[in-house]
PAKEGU-878107 format. One record per residue (C-alpha): residue number from 1; z, y, x. Coordinates in pm, whole numbers, plus 50000, padded with zeros to 5 digits. Layout:
PAKEGU-878107
<node NUM,<Z,Y,X>>
...
end
This chain:
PAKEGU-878107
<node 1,<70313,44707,33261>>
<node 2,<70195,44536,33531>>
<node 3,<70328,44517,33892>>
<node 4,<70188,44695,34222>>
<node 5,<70115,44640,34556>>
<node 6,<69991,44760,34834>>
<node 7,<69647,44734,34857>>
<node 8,<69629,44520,35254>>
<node 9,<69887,44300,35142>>
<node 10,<69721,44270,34767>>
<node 11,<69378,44169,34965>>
<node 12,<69545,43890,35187>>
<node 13,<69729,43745,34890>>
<node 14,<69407,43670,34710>>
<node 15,<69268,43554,34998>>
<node 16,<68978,43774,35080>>
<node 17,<69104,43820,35411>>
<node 18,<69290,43585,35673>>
<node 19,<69576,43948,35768>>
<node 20,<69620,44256,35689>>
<node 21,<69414,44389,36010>>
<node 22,<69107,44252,35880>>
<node 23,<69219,44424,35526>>
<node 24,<69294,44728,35642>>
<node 25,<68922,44734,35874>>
<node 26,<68733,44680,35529>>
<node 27,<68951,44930,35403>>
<node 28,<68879,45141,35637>>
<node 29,<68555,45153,35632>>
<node 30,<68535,45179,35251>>
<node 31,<68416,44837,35146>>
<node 32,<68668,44837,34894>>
<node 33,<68691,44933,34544>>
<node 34,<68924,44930,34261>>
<node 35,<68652,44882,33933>>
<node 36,<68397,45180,34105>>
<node 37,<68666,45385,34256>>
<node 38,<68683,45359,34643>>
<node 39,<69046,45281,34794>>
<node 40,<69041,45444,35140>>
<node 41,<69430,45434,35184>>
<node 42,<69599,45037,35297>>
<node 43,<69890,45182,35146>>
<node 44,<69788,45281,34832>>
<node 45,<69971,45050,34534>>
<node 46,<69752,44919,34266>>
<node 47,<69824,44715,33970>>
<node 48,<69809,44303,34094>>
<node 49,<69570,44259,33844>>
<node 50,<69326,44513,33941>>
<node 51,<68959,44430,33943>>
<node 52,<68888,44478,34338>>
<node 53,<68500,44440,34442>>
<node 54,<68461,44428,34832>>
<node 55,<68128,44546,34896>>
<node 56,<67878,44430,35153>>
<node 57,<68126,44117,35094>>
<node 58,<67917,43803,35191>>
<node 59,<68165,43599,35080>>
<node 60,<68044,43355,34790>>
<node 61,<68322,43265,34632>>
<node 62,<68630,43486,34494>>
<node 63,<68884,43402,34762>>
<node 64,<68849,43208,35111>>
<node 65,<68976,42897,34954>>
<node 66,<68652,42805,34805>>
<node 67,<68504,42751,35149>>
<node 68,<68735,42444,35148>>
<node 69,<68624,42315,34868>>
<node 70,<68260,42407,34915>>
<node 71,<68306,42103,35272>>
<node 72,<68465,41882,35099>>
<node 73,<68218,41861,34773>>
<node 74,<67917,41895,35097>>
<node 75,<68060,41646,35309>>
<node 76,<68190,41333,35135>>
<node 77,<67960,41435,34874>>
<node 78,<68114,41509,34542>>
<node 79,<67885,41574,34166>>
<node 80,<68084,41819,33961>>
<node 81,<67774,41845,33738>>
<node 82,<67940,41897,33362>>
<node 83,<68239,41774,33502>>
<node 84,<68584,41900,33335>>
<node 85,<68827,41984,33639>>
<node 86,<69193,42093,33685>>
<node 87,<69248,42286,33935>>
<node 88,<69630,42266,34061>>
<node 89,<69730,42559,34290>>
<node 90,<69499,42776,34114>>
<node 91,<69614,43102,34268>>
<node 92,<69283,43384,34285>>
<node 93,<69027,43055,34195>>
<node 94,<68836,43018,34475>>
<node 95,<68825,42627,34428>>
<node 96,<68747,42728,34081>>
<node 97,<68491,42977,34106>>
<node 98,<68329,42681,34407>>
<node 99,<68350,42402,34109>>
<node 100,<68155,42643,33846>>
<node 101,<67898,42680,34079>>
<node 102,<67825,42372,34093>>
<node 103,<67831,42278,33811>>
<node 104,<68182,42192,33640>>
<node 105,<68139,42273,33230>>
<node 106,<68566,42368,33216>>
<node 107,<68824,42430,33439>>
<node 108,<69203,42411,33380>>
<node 109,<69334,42663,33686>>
<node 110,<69709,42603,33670>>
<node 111,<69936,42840,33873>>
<node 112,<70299,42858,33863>>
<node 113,<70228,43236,33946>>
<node 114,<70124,43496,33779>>
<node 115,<69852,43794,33717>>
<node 116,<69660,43601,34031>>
<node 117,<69294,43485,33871>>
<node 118,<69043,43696,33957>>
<node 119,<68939,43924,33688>>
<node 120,<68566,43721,33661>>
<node 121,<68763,43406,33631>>
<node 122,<68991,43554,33374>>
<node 123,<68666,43627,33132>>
<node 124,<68470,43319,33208>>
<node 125,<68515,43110,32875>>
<node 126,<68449,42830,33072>>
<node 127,<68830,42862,33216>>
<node 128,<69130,42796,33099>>
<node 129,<69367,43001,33305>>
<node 130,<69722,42816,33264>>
<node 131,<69986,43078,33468>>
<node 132,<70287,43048,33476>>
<node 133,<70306,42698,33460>>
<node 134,<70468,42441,33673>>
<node 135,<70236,42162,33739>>
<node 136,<70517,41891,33734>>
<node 137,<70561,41975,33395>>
<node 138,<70184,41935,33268>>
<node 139,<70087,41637,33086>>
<node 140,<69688,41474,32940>>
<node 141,<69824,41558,32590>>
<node 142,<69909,41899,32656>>
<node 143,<69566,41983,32816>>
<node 144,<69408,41744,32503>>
<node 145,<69190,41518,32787>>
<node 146,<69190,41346,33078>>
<node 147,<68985,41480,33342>>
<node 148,<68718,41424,33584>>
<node 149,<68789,41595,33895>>
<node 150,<69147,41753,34052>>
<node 151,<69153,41983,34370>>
<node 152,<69546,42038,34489>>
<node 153,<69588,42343,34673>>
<node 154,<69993,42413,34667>>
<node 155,<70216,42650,34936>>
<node 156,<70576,42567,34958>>
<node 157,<70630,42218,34806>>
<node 158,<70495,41856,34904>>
<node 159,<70210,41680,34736>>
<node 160,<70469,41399,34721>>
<node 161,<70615,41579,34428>>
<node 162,<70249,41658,34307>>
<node 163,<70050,41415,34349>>
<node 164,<70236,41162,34088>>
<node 165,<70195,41393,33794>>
<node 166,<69810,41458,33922>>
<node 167,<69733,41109,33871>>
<node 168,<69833,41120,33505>>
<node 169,<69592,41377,33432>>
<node 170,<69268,41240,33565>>
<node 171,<69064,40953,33414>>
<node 172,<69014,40579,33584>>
<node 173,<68666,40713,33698>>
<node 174,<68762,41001,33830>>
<node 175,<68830,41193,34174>>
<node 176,<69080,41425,34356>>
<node 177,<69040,41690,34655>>
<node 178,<69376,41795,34817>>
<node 179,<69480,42009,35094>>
<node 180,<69700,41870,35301>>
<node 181,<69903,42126,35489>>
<node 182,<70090,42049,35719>>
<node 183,<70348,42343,35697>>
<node 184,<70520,42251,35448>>
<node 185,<70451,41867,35488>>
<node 186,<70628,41817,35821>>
<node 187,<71000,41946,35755>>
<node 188,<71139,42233,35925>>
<node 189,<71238,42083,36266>>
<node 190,<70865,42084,36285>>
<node 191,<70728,42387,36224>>
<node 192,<70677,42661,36499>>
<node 193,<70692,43021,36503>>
<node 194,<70528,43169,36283>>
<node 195,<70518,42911,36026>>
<node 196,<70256,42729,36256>>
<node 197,<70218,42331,36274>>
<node 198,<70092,42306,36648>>
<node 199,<70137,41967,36739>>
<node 200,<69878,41728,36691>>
<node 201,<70127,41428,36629>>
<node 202,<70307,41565,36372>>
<node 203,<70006,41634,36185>>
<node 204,<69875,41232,36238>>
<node 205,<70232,41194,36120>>
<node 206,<70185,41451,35798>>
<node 207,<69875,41260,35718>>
<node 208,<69966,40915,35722>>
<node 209,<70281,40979,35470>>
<node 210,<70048,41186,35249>>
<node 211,<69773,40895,35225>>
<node 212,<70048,40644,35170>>
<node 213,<70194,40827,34930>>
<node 214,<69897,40886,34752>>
<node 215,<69845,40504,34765>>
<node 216,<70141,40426,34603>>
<node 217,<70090,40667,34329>>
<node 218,<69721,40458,34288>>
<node 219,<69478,40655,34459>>
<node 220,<69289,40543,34705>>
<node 221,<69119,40759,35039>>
<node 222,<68766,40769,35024>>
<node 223,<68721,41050,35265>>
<node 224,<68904,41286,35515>>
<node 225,<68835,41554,35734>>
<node 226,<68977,41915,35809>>
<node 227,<68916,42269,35622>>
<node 228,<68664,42443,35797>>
<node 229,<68904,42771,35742>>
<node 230,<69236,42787,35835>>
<node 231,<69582,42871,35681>>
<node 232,<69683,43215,35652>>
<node 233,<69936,43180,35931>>
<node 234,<69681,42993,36102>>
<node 235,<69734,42684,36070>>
<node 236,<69488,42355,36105>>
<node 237,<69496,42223,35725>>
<node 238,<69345,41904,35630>>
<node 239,<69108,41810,35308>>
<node 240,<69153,41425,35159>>
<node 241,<68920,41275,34916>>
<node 242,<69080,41012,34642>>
<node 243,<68983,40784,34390>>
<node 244,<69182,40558,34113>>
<node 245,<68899,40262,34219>>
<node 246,<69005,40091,34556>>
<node 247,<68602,39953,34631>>
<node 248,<68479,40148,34897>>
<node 249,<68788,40315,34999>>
<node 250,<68890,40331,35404>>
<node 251,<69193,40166,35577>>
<node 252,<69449,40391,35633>>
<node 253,<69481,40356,35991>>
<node 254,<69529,40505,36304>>
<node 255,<69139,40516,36393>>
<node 256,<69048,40700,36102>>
<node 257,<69330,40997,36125>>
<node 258,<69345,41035,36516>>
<node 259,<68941,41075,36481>>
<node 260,<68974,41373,36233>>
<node 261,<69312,41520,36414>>
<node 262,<69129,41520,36704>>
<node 263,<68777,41663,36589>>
<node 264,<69023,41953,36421>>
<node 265,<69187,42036,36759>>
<node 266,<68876,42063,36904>>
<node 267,<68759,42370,36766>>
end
């Protein structure tokens, strides 16, 4: 039998809205729905799986986090035409649902969660939905190829312990998105109330060991910039572009991150 919760907290958690105020509002005002039955109550349990429609939802993509995708794919700017993708952090699948529409032919969402892809994901053939599974532990053979395109988007551990294994998985050709979060980057001396990274140095600081590490596992930074949404907890989060193939790729310098700190702070 599956597990319940309550229905404002179930809504943040797959990312359909940044806290439960928001939530409750829709809720409120009966824009949401269980299958075709309205949900009127923020405390009302339902299963986690639940089918949940939010209507007059102009959201385009099944969670929030598909708007990150959606700038980097726009800005830097990445084909995902037939491409075969793993998505690591899977979670609802809004970086998944972004890559089908535009274009990718097969998606491996991996999640170390549970009973978290939305329900149109779940039935989409063209997705492999791999819960339950820790990404440190996936290997090429095990998902039978290597792949064209990785997106990283992982709470509560370091892409230092990520990004190694990610580079096993994708071929010589191909080309990784991750978000770069500075939460749980910058060690807990760092982090403010509320879970918040506030400090623009520590997140030039966050950056610069996440592109070197990245470099040392062999990929190389073709493009940076920040999420136009933010964290949960509100915090400023940060979208790198890599490559296995060094031509073309920008210096990892001071210019380049204080630039995109800087524009992020702005706003």
């Amino acid at each position: 039998m599956s597990s319940k919760e309550r229905l404002d907290i179930l809504l943040v958690n797959r990312g359909l809205f940044e806290s439960r105020e928001k939530a409750k509002a829709a809720i409120m005002a009966g824009q949401i729905f269980m299958d075709t039955t309205r949900i009127d109550k923020a405390g009302t349990k339902i299963p986690v799986d639940a089918n949940i429609v939010v209507k007059g939802n102009t959201l385009p993509y099944v969670s929030r986090g598909g708007l990150k995708l959606e700038k980097a794919i726009q800005t830097y700017p990445i084909n995902l035409q037939d491409a075969v993708m793993v998505d690591i952090g899977a979670s609802t699948g809004g970086f998944t649902d972004c890559a089908l529409q535009n274009g990718a032919s097969k998606v491996f969402a991996i999640d170390v969660g549970y009973n978290q892809l939305a329900w149109k994901l779940r039935q989409d053939p063209r997705v492999i939905n791999m819960e339950k599974q820790n990404i440190r532990t996936v290997t090429s053979e095990q998902l039978g190829e290597l792949v064209d395109f990785i997106s990283i988007d992982v709470a509560f551990i370091s892409l230092d312990k990520v990004l190694p294994v990610a580079t096993t998985l994708l071929k010589d050709t191909g080309a990784l998105v991750a978000l770069i979060k500075p939460q749980f980057e910058a060690g807990k001396e760092n982090v403010g109330k509320g879970g918040i990274v506030r400090n623009p140095e520590i997140h030039k600081e966050v950056l610069h060991r996440i592109l070197h590490v990245a470099h040392d596992c062999g990929l190389y930074i073709h493009g940076l910039t920040f999420s136009p949404i933010k964290g949960m907890e509100g915090n400023i989060e940060f979208l790198g572009y890599f490559k296995k193939y060094e031509e073309g790729a920008l210096a990892i310098d001071d210019a380049l991150i204080d630039s995109v700190v800087a524009e992020a702070h702005s706003l």
